[in-house]
C-alpha positions in Angstrom: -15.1 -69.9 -62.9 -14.0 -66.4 -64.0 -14.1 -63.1 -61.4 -14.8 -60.2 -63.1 -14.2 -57.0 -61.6 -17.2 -54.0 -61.8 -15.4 -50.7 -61.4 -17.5 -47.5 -61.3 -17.1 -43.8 -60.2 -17.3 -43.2 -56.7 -18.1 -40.1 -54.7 -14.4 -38.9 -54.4 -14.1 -39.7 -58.5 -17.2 -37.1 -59.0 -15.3 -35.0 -57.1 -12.1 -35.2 -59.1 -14.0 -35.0 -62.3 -15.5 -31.4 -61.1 -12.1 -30.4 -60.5 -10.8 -31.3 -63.5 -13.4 -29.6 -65.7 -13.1 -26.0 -63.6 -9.4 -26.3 -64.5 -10.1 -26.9 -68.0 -13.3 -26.6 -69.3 -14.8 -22.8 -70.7 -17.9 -23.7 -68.9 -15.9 -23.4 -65.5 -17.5 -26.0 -62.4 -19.7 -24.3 -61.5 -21.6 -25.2 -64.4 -21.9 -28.9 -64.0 -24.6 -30.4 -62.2 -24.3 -33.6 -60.5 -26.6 -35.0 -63.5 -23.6 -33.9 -66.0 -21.0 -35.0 -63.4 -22.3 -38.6 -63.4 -22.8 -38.3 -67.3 -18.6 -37.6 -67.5 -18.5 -40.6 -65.0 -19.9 -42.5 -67.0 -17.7 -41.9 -70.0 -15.1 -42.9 -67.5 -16.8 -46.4 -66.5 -17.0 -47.0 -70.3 -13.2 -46.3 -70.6 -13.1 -49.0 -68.3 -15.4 -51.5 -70.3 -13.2 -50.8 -73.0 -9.8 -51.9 -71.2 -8.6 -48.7 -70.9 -8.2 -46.3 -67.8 -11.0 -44.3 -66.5 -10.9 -41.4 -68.4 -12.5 -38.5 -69.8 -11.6 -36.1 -72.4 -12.3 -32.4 -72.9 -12.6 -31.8 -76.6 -10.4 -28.8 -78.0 -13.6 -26.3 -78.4 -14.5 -26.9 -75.3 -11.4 -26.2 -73.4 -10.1 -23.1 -71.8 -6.9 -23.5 -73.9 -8.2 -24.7 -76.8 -6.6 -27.8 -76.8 -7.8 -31.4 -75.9 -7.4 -32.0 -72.2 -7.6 -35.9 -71.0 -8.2 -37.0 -67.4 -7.9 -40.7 -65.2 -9.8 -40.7 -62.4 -7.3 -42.1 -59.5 -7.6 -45.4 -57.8 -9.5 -43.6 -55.2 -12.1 -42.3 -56.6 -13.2 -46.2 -58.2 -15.2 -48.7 -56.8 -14.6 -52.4 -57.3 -17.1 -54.9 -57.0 -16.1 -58.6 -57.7 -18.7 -60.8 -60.2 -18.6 -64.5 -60.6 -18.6 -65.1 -64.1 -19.4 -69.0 -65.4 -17.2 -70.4 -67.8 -19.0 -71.2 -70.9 -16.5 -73.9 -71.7 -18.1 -75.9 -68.4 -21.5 -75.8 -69.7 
């Protein structure tokens, strides 16, 4: 039997994300809601699903420097939550 590990954006995670675009994004925070936050989370969790890290990227337009900014949310701001996965090869 296979464990396979759920990882999703926590609370804290939202909270670095918001940083992260005030820093770099034109928009500034303050124009995120938490509905947009939890849509850049999201990209984040996909990141994940994809083997990478959980990060997000602010395309060149849409940066305050006009240049594409990339951001992983930290260890702390992910939640794990352990599956059980059958093998198929048991069946």
């Amino acid at each position: 039997m296979k464990i396979q590990q759920i990882q999703t954006v926590n609370e804290a995670g939202l909270n670095q994300i918001k940083k992260f675009l005030a820093a770099h994004h034109k928009q500034g925070g303050d124009h995120f809601t938490r509905e947009m936050l939890q849509a850049w989370a999201a990209d984040a969790e996909f990141s994940l699903t994809e083997g990478n890290g959980a990060s997000i990227e602010i395309r060149s337009w849409d940066s305050s420097n006009n240049r594409a900014e990339t951001f992983t949310v930290s260890l702390e701001g992910l939640d794990y939550e352990g599956l059980a996965k059958s093998n198929s090869s048991n069946l």
